[in-house]
Each structure stands twice: as structure tokens, then as C-alpha cells.
KOLKESE-985662 format. One record per residue (C-alpha): residue number from 1; residue in three letters; x, y, z. Coordinates in Angstrom, 3 decimals. Last residue first. Layout:
// residues N
(NUM Ala (X Y Z))
...
***
This chain:
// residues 410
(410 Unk (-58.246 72.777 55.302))
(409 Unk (-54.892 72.641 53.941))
(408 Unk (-53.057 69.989 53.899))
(407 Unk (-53.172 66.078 55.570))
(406 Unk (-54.301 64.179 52.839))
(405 Unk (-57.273 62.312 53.395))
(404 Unk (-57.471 58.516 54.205))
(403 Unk (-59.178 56.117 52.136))
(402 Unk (-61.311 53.664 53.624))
(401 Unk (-61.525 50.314 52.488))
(400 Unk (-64.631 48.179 51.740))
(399 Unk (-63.829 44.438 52.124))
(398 Unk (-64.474 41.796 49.919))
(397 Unk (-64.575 38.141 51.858))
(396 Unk (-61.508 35.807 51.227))
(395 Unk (-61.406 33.968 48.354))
(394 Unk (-61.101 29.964 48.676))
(393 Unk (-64.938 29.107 48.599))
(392 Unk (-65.706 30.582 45.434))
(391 Unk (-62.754 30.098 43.340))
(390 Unk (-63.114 26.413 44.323))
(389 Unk (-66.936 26.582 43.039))
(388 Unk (-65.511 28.269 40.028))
(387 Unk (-63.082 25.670 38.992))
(386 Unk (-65.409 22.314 40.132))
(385 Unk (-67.770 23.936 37.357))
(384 Unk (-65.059 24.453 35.049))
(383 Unk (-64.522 20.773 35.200))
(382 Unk (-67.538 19.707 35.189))
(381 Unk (-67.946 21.331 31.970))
(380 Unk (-64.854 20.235 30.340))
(379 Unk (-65.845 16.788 31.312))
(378 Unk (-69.078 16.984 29.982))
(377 Unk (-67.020 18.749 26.598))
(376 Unk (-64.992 16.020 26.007))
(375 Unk (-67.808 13.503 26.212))
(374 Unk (-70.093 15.392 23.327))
(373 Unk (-66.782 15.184 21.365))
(372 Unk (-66.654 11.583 21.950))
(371 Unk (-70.151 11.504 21.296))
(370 Unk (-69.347 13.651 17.839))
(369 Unk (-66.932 11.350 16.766))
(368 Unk (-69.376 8.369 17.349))
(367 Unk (-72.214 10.365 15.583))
(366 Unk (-69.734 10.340 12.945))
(365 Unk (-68.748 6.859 12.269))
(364 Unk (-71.177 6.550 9.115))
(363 Unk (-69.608 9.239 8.264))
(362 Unk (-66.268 7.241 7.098))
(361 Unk (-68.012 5.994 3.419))
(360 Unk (-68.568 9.848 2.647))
(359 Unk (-64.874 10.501 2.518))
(358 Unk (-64.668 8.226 -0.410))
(357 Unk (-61.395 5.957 -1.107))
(356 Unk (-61.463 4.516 2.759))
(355 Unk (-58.386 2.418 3.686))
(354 Unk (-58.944 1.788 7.248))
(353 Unk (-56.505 3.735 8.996))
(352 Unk (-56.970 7.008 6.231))
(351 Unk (-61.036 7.274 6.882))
(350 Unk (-59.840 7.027 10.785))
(349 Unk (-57.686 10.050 9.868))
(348 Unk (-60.493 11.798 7.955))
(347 Unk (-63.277 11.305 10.798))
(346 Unk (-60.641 12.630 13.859))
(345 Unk (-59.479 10.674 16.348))
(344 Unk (-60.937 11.737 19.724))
(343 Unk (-60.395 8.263 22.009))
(342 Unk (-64.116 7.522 20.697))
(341 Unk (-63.737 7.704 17.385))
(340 Unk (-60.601 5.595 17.384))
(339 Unk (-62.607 3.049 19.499))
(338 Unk (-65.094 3.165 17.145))
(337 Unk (-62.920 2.562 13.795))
(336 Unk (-61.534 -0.666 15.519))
(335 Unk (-65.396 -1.615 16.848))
(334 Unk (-66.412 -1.035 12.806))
(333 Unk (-63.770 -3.379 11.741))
(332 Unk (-64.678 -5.904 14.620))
(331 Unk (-68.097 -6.215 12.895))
(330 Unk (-66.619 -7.509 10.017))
(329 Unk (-66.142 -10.679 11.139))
(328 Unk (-70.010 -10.264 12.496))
(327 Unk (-71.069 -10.432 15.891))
(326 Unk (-74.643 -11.518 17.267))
(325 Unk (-73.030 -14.573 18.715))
(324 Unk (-71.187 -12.563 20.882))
(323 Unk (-70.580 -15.100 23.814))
(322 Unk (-67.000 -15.258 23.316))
(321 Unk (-65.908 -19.377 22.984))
(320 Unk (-68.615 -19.498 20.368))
(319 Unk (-67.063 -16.112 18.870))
(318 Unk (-64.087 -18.553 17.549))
(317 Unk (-66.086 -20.713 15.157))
(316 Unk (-67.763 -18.431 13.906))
(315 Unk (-64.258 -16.282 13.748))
(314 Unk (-62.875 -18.945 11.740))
(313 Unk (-65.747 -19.260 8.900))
(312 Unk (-65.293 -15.381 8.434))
(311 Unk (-61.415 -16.098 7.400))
(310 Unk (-62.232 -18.544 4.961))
(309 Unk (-59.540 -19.293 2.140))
(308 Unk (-56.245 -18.856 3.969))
(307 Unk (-53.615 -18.038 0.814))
(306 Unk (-52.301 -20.637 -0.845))
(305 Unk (-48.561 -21.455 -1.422))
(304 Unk (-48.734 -25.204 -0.136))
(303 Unk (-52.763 -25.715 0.590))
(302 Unk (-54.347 -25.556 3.871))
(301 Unk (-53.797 -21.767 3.702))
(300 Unk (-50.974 -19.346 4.759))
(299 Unk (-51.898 -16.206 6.894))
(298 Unk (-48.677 -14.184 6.140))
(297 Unk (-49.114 -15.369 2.523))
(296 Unk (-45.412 -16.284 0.595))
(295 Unk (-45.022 -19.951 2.143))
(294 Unk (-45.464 -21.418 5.746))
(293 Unk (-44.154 -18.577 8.087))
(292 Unk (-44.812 -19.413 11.468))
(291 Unk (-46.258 -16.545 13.566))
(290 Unk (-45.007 -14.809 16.529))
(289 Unk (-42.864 -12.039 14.879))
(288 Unk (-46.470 -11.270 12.867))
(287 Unk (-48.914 -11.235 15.686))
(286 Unk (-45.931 -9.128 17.891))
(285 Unk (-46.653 -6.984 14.958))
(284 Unk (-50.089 -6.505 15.505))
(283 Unk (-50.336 -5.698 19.193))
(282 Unk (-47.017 -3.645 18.854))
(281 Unk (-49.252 -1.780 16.351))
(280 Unk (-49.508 -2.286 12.692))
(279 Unk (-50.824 0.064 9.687))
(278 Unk (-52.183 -1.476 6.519))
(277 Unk (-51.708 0.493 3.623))
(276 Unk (-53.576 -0.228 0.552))
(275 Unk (-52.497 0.546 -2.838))
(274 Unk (-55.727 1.093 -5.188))
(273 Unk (-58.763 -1.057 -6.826))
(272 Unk (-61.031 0.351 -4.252))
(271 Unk (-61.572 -3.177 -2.554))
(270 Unk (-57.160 -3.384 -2.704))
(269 Unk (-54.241 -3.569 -4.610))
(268 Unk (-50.426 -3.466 -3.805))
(267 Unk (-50.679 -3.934 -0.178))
(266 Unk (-48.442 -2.378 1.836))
(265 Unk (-48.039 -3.696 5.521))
(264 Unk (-47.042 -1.480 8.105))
(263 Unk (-44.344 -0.932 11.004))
(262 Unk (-42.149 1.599 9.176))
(261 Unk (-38.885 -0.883 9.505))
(260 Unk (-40.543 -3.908 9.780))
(259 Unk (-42.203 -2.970 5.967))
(258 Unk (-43.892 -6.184 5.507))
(257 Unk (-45.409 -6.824 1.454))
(256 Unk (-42.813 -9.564 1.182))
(255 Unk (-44.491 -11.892 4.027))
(254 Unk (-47.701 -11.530 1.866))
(253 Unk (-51.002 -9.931 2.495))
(252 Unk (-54.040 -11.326 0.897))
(251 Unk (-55.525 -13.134 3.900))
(250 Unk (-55.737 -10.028 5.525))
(249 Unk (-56.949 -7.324 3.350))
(248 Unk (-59.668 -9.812 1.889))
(247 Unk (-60.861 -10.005 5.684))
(246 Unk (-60.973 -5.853 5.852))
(245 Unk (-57.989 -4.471 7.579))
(244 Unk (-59.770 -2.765 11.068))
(243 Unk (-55.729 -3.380 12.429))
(242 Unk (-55.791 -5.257 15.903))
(241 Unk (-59.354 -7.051 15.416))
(240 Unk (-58.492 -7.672 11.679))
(239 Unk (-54.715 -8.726 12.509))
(238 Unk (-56.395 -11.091 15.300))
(237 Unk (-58.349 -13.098 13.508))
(236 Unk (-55.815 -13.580 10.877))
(235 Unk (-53.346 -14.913 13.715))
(234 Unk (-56.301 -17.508 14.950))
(233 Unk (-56.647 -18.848 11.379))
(232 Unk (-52.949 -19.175 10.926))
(231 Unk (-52.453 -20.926 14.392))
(230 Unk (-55.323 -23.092 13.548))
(229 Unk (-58.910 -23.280 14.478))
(228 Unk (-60.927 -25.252 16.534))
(227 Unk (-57.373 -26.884 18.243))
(226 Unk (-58.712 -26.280 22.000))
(225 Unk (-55.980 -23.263 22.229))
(224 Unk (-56.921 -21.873 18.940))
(223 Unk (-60.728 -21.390 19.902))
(222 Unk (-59.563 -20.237 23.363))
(221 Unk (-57.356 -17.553 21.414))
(220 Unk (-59.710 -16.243 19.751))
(219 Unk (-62.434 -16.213 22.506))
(218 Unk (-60.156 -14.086 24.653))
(217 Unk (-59.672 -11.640 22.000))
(216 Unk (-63.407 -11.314 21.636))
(215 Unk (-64.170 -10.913 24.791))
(214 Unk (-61.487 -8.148 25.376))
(213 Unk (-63.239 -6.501 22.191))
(212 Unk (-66.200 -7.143 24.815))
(211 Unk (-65.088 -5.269 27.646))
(210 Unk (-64.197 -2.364 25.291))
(209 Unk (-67.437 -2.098 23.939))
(208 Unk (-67.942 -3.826 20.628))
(207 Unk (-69.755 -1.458 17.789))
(206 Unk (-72.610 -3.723 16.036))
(205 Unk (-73.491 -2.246 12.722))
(204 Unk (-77.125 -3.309 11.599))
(203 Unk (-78.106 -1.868 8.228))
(202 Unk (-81.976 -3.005 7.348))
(201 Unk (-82.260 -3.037 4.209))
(200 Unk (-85.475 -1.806 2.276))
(199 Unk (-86.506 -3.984 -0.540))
(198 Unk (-85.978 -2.359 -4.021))
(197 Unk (-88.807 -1.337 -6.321))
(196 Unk (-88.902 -3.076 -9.850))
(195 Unk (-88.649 -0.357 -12.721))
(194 Unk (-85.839 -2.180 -15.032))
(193 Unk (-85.155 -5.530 -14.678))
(192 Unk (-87.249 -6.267 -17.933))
(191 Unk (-84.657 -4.095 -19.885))
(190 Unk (-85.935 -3.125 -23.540))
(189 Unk (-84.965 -3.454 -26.957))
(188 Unk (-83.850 -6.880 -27.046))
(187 Unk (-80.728 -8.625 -28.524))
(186 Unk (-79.019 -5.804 -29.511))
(185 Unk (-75.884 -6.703 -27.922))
(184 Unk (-76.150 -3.272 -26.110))
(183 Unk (-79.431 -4.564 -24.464))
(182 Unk (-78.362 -7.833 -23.901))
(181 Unk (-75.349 -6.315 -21.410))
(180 Unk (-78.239 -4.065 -19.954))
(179 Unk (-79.818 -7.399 -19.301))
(178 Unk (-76.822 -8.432 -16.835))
(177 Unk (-76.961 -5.166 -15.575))
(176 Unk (-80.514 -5.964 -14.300))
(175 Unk (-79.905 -9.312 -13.411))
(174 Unk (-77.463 -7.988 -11.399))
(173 Unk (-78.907 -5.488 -9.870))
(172 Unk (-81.862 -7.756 -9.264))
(171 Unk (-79.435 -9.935 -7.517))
(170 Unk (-77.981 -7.622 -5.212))
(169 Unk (-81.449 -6.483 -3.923))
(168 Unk (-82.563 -9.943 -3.435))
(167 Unk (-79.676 -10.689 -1.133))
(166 Unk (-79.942 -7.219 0.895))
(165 Unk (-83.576 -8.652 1.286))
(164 Unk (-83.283 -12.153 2.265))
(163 Unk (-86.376 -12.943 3.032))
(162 Unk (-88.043 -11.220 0.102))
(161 Unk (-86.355 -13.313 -1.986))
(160 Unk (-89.053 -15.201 -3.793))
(159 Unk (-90.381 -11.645 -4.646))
(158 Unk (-87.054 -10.274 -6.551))
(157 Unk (-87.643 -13.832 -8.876))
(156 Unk (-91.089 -12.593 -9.340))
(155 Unk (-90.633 -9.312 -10.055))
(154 Unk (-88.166 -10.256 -12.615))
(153 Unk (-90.268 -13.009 -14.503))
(152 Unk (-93.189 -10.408 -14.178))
(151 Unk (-90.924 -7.916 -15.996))
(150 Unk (-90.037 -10.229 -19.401))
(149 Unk (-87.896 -13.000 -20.334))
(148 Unk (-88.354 -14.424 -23.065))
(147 Unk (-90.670 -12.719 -25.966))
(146 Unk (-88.414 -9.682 -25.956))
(145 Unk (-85.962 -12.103 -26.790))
(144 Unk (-83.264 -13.649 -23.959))
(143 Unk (-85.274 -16.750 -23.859))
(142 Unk (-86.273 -18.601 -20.802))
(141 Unk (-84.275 -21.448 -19.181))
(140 Unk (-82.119 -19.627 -16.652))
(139 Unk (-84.686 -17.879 -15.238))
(138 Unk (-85.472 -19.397 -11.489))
(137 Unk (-82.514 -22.153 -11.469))
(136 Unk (-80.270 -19.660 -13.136))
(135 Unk (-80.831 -16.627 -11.405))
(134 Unk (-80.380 -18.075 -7.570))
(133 Unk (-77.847 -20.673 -6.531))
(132 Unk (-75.999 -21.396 -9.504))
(131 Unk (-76.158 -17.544 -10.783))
(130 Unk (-75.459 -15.880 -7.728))
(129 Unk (-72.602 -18.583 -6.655))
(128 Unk (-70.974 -17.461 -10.224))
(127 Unk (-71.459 -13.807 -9.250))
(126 Unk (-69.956 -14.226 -5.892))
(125 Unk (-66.890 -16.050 -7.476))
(124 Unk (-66.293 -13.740 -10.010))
(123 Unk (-66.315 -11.089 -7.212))
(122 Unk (-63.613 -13.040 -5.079))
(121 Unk (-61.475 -13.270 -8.199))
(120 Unk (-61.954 -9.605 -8.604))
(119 Unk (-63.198 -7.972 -12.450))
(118 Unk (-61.931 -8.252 -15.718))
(117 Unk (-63.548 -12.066 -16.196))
(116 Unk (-66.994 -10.319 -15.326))
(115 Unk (-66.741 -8.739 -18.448))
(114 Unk (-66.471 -11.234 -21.562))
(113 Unk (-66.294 -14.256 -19.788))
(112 Unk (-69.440 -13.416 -17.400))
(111 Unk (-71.496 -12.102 -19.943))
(110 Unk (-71.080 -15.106 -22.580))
(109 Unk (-71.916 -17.355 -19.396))
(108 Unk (-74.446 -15.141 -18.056))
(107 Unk (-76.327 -15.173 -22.112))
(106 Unk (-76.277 -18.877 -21.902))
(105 Unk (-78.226 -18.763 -18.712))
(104 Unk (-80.617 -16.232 -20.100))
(103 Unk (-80.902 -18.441 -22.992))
(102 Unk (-80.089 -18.116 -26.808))
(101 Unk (-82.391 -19.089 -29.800))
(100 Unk (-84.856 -16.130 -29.267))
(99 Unk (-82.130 -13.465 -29.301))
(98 Unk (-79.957 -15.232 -32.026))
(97 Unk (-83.029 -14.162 -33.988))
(96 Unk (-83.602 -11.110 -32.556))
(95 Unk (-80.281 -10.458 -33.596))
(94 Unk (-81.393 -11.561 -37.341))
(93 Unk (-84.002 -9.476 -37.214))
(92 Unk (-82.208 -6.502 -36.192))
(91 Unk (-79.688 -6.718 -38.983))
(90 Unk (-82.354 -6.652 -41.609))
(89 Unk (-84.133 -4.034 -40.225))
(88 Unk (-80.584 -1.972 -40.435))
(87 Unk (-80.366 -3.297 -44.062))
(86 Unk (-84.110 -2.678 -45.427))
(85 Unk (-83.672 0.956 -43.603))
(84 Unk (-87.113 1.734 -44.214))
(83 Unk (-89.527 3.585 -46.251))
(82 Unk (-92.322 1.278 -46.419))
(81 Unk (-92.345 -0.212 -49.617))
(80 Unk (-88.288 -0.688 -48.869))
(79 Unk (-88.869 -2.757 -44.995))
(78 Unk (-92.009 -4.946 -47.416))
(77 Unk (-88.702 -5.619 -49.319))
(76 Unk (-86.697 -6.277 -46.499))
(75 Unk (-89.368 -8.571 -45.446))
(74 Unk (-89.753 -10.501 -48.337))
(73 Unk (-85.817 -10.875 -48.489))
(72 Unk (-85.537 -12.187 -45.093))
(71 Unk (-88.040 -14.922 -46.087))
(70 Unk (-85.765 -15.752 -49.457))
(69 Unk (-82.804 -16.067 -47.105))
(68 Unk (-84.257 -18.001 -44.395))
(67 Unk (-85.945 -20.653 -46.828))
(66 Unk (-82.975 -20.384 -49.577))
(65 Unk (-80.458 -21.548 -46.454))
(64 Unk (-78.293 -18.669 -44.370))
(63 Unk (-74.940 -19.507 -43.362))
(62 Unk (-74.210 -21.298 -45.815))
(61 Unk (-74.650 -19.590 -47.784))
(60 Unk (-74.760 -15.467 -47.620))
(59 Unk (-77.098 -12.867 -46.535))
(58 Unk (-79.696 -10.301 -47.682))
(57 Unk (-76.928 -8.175 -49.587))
(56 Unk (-79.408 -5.615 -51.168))
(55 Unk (-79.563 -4.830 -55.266))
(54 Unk (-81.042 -1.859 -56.240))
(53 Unk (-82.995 -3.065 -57.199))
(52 Unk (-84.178 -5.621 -54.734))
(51 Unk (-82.844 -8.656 -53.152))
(50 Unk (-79.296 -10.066 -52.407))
(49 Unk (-78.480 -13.794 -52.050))
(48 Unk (-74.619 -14.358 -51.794))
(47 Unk (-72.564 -17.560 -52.560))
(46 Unk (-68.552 -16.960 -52.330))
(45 Unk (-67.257 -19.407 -54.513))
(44 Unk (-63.874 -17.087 -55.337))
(43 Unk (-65.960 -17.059 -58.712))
(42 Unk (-68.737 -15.634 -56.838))
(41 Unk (-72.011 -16.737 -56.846))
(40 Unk (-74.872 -14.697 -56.649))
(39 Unk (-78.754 -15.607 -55.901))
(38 Unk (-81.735 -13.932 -56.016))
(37 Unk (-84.824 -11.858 -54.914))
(36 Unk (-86.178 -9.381 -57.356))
(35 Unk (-89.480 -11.233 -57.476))
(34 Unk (-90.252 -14.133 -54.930))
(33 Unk (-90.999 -17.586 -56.595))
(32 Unk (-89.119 -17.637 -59.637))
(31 Unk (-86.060 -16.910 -58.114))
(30 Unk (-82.898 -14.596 -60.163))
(29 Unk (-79.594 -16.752 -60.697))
(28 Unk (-76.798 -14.603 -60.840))
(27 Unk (-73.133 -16.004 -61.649))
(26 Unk (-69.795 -13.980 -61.456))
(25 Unk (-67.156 -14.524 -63.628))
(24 Unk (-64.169 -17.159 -64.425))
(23 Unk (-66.185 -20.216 -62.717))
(22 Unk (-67.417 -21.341 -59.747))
(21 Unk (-69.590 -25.138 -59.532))
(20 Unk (-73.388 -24.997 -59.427))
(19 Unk (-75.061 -28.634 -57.941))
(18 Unk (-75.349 -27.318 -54.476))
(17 Unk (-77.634 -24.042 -55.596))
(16 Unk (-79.607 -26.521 -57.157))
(15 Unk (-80.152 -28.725 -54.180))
(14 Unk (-80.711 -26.302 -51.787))
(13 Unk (-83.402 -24.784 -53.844))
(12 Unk (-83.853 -21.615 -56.238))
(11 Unk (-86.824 -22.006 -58.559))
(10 Unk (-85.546 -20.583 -61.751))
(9 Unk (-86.023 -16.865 -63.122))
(8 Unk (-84.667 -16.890 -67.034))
(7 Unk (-81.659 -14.484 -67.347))
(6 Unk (-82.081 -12.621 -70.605))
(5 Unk (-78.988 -12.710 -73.719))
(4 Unk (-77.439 -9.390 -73.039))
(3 Unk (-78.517 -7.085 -76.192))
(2 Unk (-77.417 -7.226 -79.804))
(1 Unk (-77.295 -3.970 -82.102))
***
């Protein structure tokens, strides 16, 4: 009875495994220098090395050389002795691999084409300017690994912000989900972003009294009158201060998005990713019948078919002429939803007017509603007051009457 001639370990080396051609069957050659580890080739050429018995795809060529290959087979072999996964260990190591070899910067760019791609062209441009600006200059250069980038590196970037806290904030959270992206790649185990303490933000909404949303209008149109800003820039302007649209609302609007007949604009998308309805006054429409149309965007850009890029550097330019230096763009969204608050209108419909998805984002108008309220009932007040103190003078005096007896028997 004959038995399979056997297979003679040889020192496996680049060269060698170079030199062996396919044929009609499969080929093993078993190393000399690391037991049970080996190499297969296929006769579609397809070179494997595998380790163990049984045996345990390690990798393949040329992907992998003998060095990497026979190393990874140690391990998954110390991974066996142990009672581990030799494959899933396997797989780890090799991310952690790619892990060390790629950069946080190199990591943004895969993150930003794979996810930030889906998102607003406005928000793909805030992350890219967060990236140049901030996270790449300050991380950039450090390895994605566990060995990389770690917590200090986070903290510390946070901490060079501290200036600009709302700033700071924003990038942490994205650095943060930025990591969480590595994290699902399998690149590292852990988040360094994770467990840093936010800065506190100081919220400043500046609500325009009447005199000075007259200001502001005046300012407008003296900025556009000395040629600081253009007819287009000027008519933006004023659709935010006569509509509480958001800036984006504006300057995306088209001509064909114009109902005349229902006196609104309908945009088809929005902030909240939804249909947006932008009501107009007389104020706002007479904006519209006045204004030249220059291709499909009601407030046209420098460029033929564009849509006007900065809205925000207009009114900086136009509040010089106002005195309100302390006024935002957005600022004049807040006075809009004030002075509905203030002539009674309820939280929901203002929430409605300006395009609000979550009831919670209109309360921060509420102590407006309720002084309007609290005004309503002063004058309600004084008014009942002046009611009974008229009451009180006008009557005449109570008088006791007499009744007279029937005339009968006495």
C-alpha cells in the first residue's frame, strides 16, 4: 500500500515564491522556518498563505509579502493556543494596520466623501472651512490608531478655542463624530473625543424695537443708494426683514417658486430638509414687482444663473448706515417673530411663519407672548378701573322709599 510522497518544508522567500509557475492542481509549499505556516498556489494563480491545522487563510500575494504573512501567522497561532478567534484577530490587526498608516486628515477626506457628500452644500462647505482652518492644522498629521490620536490631543485642540466657544463646541462635535466614523471602520476601539466638557455659550438674541426695524430699513436702502451694495443685495435684505425667511431661504428662492396669486413663495427644500413656505406682505411683494429679474434666483448673484452668495456680508455693510452695529442678519428674524409676539400672535402660528419643524424651537419667543399677554391685561385693567370709577360718579345717590299702606280695614 503506497502513501503520498512527503512535502519537504522549504524556506519560503519572495524570490522563490516568484520563480513557481501554475499548473493543472493546486501547489503547497509548507516553511521551514515557522511550523504549520505555508504557502498555496492555485492553478487559476491565485497565491494564498494559510497556517495551522486546520488550515487558516492568513492572506494572499501580493498583497501580503512572506515577512507580513509569516508574522500574521505567528500570531494567529499564539490567537489558537489561546482560545481565540485566529480569523477575527486576524482581521483586527490588519485594520489596525491601515489604522496606523492613515491620518486624521486622510481619514476627513474618506469621511467627508462618503457622508458628508449626502448632506447641504452650505454644510459641506462649513465642514471643509472646519477642517482647513481648525482640525487639520492642529491634528491632521497624527495617526488614526489607538496610538495616534488620543484625549489630550482633543482637549487640547477644544482648549485653543476657548475664545470662541460656540466655535470650539462645534468642532469637538465634529471631531467627535468624525472618530465615531473610525470607530465603525474598525480602526480604533475607542473615541478620544469622547468625555471632554463643553464650553458654555452664551446665547445673545437682539429683538429690534420698532424704531429701530425703521433703522434698519433706512440703513438698507442708504447702503444701496450710495452704491455699497446692489439692487439684489439690498432686495434680499429686505425679504428677511419683511418675511423672518432665514438667509439660505432667501437667496435660494427662484422666480418659478412665486405663487402671485396666494402671495407666497414655496420652497421645495429647506434647514429641516422639508417644503418651506415663505409668506409675503404688500411690503414683500412690492420687493419682488420692483426688482430686476437677472436669471432663475429672485436675488441673482455676480455670476450669470447664480444665486447671491453672501447675504450676511450685505447687511454689514448696510447696518453701518443704521447705527446697530450690535445686530446680526439673523437678528432681524428674531425682531420679525417679536413683533408678531407682541401684536398677540400666538407661539404655534409664529412657529408656522417662520418655518419651524419642532414646536420647542418657537419658545424661545415665549416670554415675548406672554409680555404681550401681560400688556393686554394692564390695559384690561385700567380699563375696568376707568369702568367702575365712571359707574361711581354717574349714579345718583340711593334713596330709601317709603311704602304706603293700603287703605282697608284698620
Amino acid at each position: 500500500m503506497s502513501s503520498s510522497p512527503r512535502i519537504m518544508p522549504v524556506r519560503l522567500t519572495e524570490a522563490l515564491l516568484a520563480s513557481i509557475k501554475p499548473t493543472d492542481r493546486d501547489q503547497f509549499f509548507f516553511d521551514a522556518q515557522l511550523g504549520s505556516f505555508g504557502y498555496r498556489l492555485t492553478p487559476a494563480g491565485t497565491g494564498i498563505f494559510f497556517v495551522g491545522k486546520p488550515r487558516r487563510t492568513v492572506g494572499y500575494r501580493p498583497e501580503l509579502t512572506v515577512a507580513e504573512a509569516r508574522e500574521l501567522g505567528r500570531q494567529m497561532l499564539a490567537d489558537i493556543q489561546q482560545g481565540k478567534d485566529p480569523v477575527v484577530e486576524r482581521r483586527a490587526r490588519i485594520k489596525a494596520a491601515q489604522a496606523g498608516k492613515m491620518t486624521v486628515s486622510e481619514l476627513a477626506d474618506e469621511w467627508m466623501t462618503k457622508h458628508v457628500a449626502k448632506l447641504k452644500p452650505r454644510t459641506q462647505e462649513d465642514y471643509q472651512r472646519l477642517f482647513a482652518q481648525h482640525i487639520n492644522p492642529a491634528i491632521g498629521h497624527l495617526s488614526v490608531a489607538e496610538e495616534g490620536i488620543g484625549h489630550d490631543d482633543a482637549n487640547r485642540l477644544h482648549a485653543s478655542m476657548a475664545r470662541i466657544p460656540r466655535r470650539a463646541n462645534y468642532t469637538l462635535a465634529t471631531l467627535r463624530a468624525l472618530m465615531n466614523y473610525a470607530v465603525r471602520r474598525r480602526l480604533r476601539i475607542t473615541n478620544p473625543a469622547t468625555g471632554i466638557k463643553m464650553y458654555r455659550e452664551r446665547t445673545v438674541e437682539r429683538f429690534l424695537s420698532e424704531g429701530e426695524i425703521a433703522r434698519a430699513a433706512e440703513g438698507i436702502t442708504a447702503a444701496e443708494r450710495a452704491k455699497k451694495i446692489g439692487p439684489h443685495g439690498a432686495a434680499g435684505l429686505r425679504l428677511a426683514l419683511f418675511t423672518g425667511a432665514r438667509s439660505g431661504e432667501v437667496t435660494a428662492a427662484q422666480w418659478s417658486h412665486v405663487d402671485w396669486d396666494r402671495r407666497l413663495i414655496r420652497l421645495p427644500d429647506s434647514k429641516t430638509n422639508e417644503p418651506r413656505t415663505i409668506h409675503l406682505s404688500d411690503a414683500a411683494l412690492e420687493v419682488l414687482r420692483t426688482l430686476p429679474r437677472v436669471g432663475p434666483f429672485i436675488i441673482a448673484g455676480a455670476n450669470e444663473g447664480e444665486p447671491y452668495q453672501n447675504l450676511g456680508r450685505a447687511w454689514i455693510i448696510a447696518r453701518t448706515y443704521t447705527g446697530l452695529e450690535d445686530v446680526r442678519l439673523h437678528d432681524l428674524r428674531h425682531s420679525y417673530a417679536s413683533l408678531a409676539a407682541g401684536r398677540g400672535v400666538s407661539l404655534q402660528m409664529i412657529g408656522k411663519l417662520l418655518g419651524h419643524r419642532v414646536p420647542a424651537t418657537t419658545q424661545r419667543y415665549a416670554h415675548l407672548a406672554r409680555d404681550a399677554v401681560a400688556a393686554v391685561n394692564d390695559e384690561l385693567g385700567a380699563a375696568m378701573t376707568a369702568a367702575i370709577e365712571k359707574g361711581r360718579k354717574g349714579s345718583p345717590s340711593a334713596k330709601v322709599l317709603k311704602l304706603k299702606r293700603p287703605r282697608g280695614r284698620r
